[in-house]
C-alpha positions as CSV (number, residue, x, y, z in Angstrom):
1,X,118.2,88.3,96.9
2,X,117.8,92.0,95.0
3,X,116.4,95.0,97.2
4,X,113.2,94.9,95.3
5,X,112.7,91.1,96.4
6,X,113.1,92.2,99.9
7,X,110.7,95.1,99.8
8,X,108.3,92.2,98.0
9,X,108.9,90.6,101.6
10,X,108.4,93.9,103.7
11,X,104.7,94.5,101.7
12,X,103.8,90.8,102.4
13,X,105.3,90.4,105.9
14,X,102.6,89.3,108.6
15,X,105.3,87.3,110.7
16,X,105.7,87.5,114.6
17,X,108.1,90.7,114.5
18,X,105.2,93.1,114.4
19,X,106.2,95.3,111.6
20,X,105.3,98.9,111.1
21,X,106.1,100.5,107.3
22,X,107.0,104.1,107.8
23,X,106.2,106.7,104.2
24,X,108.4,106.6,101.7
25,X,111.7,109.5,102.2
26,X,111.3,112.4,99.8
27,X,114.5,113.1,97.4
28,X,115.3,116.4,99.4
29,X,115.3,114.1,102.6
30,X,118.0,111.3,101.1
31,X,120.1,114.3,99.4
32,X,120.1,116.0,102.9
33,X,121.5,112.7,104.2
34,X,124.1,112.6,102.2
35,X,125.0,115.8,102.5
36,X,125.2,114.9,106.5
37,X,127.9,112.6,106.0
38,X,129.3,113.6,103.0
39,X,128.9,110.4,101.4
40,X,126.6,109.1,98.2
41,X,124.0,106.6,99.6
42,X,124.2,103.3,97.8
43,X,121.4,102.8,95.2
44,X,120.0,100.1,97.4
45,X,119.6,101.9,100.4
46,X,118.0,104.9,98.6
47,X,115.3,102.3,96.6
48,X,114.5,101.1,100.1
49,X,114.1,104.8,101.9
50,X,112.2,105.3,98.8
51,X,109.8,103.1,99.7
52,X,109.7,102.9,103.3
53,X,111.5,105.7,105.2
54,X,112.9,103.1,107.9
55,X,110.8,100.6,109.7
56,X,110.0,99.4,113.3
57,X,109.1,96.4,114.9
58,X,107.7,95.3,118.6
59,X,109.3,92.6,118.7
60,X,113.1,93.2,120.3
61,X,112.1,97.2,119.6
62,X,114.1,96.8,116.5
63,X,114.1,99.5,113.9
64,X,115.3,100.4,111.1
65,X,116.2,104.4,111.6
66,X,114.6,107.3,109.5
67,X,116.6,109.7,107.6
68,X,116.0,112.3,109.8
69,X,117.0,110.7,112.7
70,X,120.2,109.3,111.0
71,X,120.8,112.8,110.1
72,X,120.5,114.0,113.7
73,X,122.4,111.4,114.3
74,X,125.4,113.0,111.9
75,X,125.4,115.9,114.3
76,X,126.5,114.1,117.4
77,X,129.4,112.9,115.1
78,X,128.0,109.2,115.2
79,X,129.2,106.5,112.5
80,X,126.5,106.1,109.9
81,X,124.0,103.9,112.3
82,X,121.7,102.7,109.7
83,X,119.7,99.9,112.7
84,X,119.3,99.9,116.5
85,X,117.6,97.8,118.6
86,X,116.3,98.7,122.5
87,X,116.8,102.6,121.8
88,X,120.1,102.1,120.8
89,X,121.5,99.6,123.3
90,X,123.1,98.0,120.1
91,X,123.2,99.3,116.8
92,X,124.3,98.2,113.1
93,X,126.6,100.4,111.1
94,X,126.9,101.3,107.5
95,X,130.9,101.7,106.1
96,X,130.9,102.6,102.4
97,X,133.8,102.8,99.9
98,X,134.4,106.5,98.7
99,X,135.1,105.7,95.3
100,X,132.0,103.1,94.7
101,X,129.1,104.3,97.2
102,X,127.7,100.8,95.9
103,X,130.6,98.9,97.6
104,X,129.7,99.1,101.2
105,X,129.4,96.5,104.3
106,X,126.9,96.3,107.1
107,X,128.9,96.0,110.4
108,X,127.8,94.5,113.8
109,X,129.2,96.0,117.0
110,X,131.1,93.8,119.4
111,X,130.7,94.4,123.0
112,X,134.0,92.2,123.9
113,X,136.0,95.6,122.5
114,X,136.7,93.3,119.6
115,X,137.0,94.9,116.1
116,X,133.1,95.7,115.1
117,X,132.3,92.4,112.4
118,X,131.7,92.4,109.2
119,X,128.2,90.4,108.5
120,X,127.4,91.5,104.7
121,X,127.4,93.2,101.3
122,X,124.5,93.1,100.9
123,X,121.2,95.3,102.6
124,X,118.5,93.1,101.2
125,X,120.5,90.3,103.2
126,X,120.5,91.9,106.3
127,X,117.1,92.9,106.0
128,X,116.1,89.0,105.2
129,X,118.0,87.8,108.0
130,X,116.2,90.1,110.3
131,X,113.1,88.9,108.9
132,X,114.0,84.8,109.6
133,X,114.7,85.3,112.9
134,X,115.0,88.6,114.6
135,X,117.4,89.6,116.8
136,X,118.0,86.9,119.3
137,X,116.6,83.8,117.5
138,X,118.0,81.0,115.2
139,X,119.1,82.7,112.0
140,X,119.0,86.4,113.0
141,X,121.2,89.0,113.9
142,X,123.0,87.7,116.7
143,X,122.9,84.4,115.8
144,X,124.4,85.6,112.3
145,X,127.5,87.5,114.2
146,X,127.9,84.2,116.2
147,X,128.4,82.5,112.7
148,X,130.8,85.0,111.7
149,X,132.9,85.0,114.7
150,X,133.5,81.4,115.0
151,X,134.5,81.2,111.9
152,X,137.2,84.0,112.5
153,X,138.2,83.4,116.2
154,X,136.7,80.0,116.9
155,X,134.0,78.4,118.2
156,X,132.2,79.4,121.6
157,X,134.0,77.2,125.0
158,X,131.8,76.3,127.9
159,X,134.3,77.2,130.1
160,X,134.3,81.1,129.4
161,X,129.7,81.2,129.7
162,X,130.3,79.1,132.6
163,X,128.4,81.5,134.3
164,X,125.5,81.5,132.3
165,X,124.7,77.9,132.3
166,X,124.8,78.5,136.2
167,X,122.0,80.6,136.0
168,X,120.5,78.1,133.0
169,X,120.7,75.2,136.0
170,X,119.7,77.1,138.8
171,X,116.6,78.5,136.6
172,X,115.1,75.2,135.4
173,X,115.7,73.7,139.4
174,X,113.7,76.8,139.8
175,X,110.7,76.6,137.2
176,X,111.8,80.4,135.4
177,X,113.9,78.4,132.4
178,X,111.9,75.7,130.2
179,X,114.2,72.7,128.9
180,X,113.4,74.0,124.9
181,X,114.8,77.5,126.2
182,X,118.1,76.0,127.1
183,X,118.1,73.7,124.4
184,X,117.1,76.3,121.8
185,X,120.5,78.2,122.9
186,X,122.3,75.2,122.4
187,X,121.3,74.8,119.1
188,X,121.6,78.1,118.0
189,X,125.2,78.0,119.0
190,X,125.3,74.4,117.0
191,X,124.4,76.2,113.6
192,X,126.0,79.0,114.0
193,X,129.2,77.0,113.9
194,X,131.4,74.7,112.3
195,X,132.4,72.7,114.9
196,X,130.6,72.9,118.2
197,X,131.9,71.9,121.8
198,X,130.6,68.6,122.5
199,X,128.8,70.1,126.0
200,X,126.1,71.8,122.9
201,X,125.4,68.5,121.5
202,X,124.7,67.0,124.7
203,X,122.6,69.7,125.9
204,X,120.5,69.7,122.8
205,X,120.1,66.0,122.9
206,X,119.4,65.2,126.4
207,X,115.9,63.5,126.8
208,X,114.4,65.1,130.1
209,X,115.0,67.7,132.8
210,X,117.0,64.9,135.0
211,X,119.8,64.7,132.0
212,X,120.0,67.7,131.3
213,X,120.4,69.1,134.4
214,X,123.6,66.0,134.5
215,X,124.9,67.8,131.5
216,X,125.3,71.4,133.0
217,X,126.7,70.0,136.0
218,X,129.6,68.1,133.7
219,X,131.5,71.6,133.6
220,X,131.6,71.9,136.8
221,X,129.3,74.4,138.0
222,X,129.1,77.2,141.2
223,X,126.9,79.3,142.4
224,X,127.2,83.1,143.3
225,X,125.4,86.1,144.3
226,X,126.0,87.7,140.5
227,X,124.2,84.4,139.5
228,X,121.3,85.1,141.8
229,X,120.6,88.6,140.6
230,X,120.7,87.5,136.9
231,X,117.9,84.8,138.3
232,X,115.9,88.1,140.1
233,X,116.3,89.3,136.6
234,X,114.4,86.5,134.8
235,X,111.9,86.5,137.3
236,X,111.5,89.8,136.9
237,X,110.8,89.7,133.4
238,X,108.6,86.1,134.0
239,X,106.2,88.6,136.5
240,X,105.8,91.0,133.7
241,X,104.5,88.6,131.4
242,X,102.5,86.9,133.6
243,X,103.9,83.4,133.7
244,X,104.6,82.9,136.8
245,X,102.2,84.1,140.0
246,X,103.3,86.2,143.0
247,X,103.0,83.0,144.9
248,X,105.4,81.5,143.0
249,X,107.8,84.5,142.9
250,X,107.4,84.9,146.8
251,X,108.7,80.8,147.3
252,X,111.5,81.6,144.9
253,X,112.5,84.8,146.9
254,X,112.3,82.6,150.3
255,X,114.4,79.9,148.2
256,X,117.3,82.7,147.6
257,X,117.1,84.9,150.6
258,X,120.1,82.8,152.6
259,X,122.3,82.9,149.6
260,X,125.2,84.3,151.1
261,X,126.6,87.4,149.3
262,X,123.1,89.6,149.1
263,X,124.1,93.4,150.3
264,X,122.6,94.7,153.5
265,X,119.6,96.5,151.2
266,X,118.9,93.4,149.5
267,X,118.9,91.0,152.8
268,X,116.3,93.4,154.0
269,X,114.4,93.9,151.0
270,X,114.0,90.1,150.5
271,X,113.2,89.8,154.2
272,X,110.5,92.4,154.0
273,X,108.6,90.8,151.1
274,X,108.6,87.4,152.8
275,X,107.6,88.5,156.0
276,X,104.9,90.6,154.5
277,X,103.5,87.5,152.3
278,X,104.2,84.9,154.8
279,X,102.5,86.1,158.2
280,X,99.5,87.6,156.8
281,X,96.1,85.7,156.8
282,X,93.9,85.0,153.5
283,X,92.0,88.0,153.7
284,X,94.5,90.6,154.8
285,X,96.8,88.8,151.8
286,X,94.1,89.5,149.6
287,X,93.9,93.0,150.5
288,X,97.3,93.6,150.9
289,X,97.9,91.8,146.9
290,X,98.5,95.1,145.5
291,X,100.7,96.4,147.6
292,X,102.7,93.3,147.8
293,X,102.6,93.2,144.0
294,X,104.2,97.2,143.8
295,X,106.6,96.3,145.9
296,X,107.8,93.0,144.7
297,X,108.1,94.8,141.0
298,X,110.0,97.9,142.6
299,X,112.3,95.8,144.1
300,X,113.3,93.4,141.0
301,X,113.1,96.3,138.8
302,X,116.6,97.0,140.5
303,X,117.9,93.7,138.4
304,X,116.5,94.8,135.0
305,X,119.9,95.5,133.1
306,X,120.5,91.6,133.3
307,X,119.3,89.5,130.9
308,X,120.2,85.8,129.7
309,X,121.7,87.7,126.4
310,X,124.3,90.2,127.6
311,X,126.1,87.6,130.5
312,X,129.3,89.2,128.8
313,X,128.5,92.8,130.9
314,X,127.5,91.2,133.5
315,X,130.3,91.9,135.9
316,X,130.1,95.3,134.7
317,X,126.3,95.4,135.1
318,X,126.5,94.0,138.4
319,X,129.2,97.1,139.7
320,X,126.4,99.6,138.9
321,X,124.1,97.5,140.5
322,X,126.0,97.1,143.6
323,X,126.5,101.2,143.8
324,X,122.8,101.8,143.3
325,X,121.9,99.7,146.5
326,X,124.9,101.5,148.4
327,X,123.5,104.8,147.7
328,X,119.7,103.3,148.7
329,X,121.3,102.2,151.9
330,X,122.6,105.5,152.9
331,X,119.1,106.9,152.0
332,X,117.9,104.4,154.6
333,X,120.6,104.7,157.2
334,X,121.0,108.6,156.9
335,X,117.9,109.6,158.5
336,X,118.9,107.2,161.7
337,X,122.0,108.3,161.9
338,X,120.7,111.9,162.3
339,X,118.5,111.0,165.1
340,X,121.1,109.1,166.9
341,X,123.1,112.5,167.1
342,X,120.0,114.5,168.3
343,X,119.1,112.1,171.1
344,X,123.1,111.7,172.0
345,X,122.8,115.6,171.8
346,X,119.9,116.0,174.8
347,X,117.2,117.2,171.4
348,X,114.7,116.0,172.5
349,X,111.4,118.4,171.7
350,X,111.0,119.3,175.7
351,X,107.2,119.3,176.9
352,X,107.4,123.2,176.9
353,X,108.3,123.1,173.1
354,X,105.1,120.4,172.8
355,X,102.7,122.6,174.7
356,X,103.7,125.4,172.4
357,X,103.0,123.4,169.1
358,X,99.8,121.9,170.3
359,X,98.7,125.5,171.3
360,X,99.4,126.5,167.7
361,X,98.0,123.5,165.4
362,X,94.8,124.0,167.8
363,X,94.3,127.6,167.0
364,X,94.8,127.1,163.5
365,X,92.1,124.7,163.5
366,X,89.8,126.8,165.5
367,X,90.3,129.7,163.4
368,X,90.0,127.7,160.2
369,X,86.6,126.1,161.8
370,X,85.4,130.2,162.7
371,X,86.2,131.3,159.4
372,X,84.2,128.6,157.3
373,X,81.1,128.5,159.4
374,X,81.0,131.4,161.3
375,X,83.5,134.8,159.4
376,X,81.7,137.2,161.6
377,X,83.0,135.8,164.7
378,X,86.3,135.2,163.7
379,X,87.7,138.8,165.6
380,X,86.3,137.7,168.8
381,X,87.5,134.2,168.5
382,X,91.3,136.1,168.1
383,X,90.8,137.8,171.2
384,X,89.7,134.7,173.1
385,X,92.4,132.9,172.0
386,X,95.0,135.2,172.2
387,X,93.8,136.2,176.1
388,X,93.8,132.2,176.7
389,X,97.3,131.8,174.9
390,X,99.2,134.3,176.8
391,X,98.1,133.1,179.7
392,X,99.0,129.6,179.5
393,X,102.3,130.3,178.1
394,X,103.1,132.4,180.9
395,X,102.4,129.5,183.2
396,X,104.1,127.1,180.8
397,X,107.4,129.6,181.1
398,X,107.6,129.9,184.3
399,X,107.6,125.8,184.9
């Protein structure tokens, strides 16, 4: 496929991807990109920029950067990022040869700290690839990389995304992961390589829920709390789209909250949003929805990172996770620790320092009352309360 066949795709592309077409890049704007990186652009890339300077899509938040940005991009001494997807949570990288700026390769990162991977020669076949299947489905990005890797370092083991089949089981028992969403991923991994595990082939042919749940068990499954968060995670993301209810959230949630490894914050979080769904009678549940709802989202937002595509970070994910709810802890424990010491200490406000502050928020109220409907009188309303305020305080002193 020739660049010119793939901007004939781009023009006529109405796919699910949601496409946006930026304005062709001015000469002066490619020549100032080169100059950035001190390279020559390859002719494809500048027939591309020439008719669309980069593009973005919805779908995954995939884009193909602008020159300008790629030039800011120079400045922060970054390889020559020519993609990124989910502001630059992953990106694709350009590598051209010095002496022919049309001899290039289009590299993939590799979060394992593996060597980044080659996927092509060729833009308008990483732009078509993109097109078939996005990021994350069968015959995109991802799915490409898998295709590459396998064939370089083997194929994929059950053993080592144990793990994520865990959360695969635990997720259908649960209603958040569909059979075809399981299957799909088995599949995908089937052709992307030459010769998948067995386990793949089973899970893609298993007839119902019942099997299939047989088949994740056959690698012997377990269940921890790093499991559980990544499933807080999906139902995160299932409350955001709407398919599932706060009902159903809340009976999941009173399904997890005895798993035994939740922190101190979580135990009590969990608790909370039970107790406040549970006890509460039709109407003041209806009132209460909202609130419920806010809190709910808050709570799972802390669980975001996670997803069913990056389960190799999740032990690093889950670190950061555990220090964010030690430092919400303290911010909840802090403030009773404080008053322990003061009551320990005898500081208590005394009824002397009580009559004093009730004196005062009452004469700021009755000055504030003078001044607004009566200014006039405010002088003699002074006085009186001065006269009255010494008075008492003496006898207040003196107790």
């Amino acid at each position: 496929m020739t660049i010119n066949e793939v901007i004939d795709l781009l023009k006529a592309y109405n796919g699910p991807l949601g496409l946006t077409l930026h304005s062709g890049a001015s000469e002066k704007l490619i020549s100032e990109a080169e100059k950035a990186y001190g390279i020559t652009l390859p002719e494809d890339f500048k027939a591309l920029y020439r008719f669309t300077d980069g593009f973005e899509t919805l779908e995954d938040i995939f884009n193909m950067i602008p020159l300008s940005e790629i030039i800011d991009n120079s400045k922060k001494e970054h390889e020559l990022w020519i993609a990124e997807y989910m502001i630059y949570s992953d990106m694709w990288e350009l590598e051209i040869d010095v002496e022919d700026p049309n001899d290039y390769v289009i590299l993939s990162g590799d979060s394992e700290g593996e060597r980044n991977v080659i996927l092509t020669k060729s833009l308008a076949e990483f732009i078509a690839r993109f097109l078939k299947g996005g990021v994350f489905e069968i015959g995109g990005l991802y799915a490409w990389k898998d295709e590459i890797k396998a064939k370089l370092y083997g194929g994929t083991e059950p053993q080592k995304i144990k793990p994520l089949f865990g959360v695969f089981h635990e997720g259908l028992i649960l209603g958040l992961i569909s059979k075809k969403e399981i299957v799909d991923r088995a599949d995908w991994i089937i052709a992307t390589e030459d010769e998948p595990h067995h386990f793949f082939i089973e899970i893609s042919l298993s007839h119902d829920e019942n099997e299939l749940l047989g088949v994740l068990n056959s690698i012997g499954l377990t269940y921890d709390t790093l499991q559980a968060r990544v499933i807080l995670s999906v139902l995160h993301t299932q409350l955001l789209i709407d398919k599932i209810t706060s009902d159903q959230a809340w009976a999941i949630l009173e399904q997890l909250v005895y798993r035994p490894g939740w922190t101190p914050y979580e135990r009590t979080q969990i608790h909370s949003l039970i107790g406040d769904y549970d006890y509460s009678d039709e109407k003041t549940r209806e009132r209460n929805q909202k609130e419920f709802n806010r809190h709910l989202n808050d709570f799972l937002g802390n669980y975001s990172r996670f997803s069913l595509y990056n389960h190799k970070e999740w032990e690093l994910i889950n670190t950061v996770v555990l220090k964010i709810f030690e430092v919400k802890q303290l911010e909840i424990d802090y403030p009773k620790s404080i008053y322990r010491k003061i009551i320990k200490r005898g500081q208590r406000p005394t009824s002397k320092k009580l009559t004093l502050i009730i004196w005062i928020l009452m004469a700021i109220i009755c000055l504030t009352v003078a001044y607004h409907f009566s200014p006039s009188s405010l002088a003699t309303i002074v006085i009186v309360i001065g006269i009255a305020f010494v008075g008492n305080f003496k006898r207040v002193k003196n107790r």
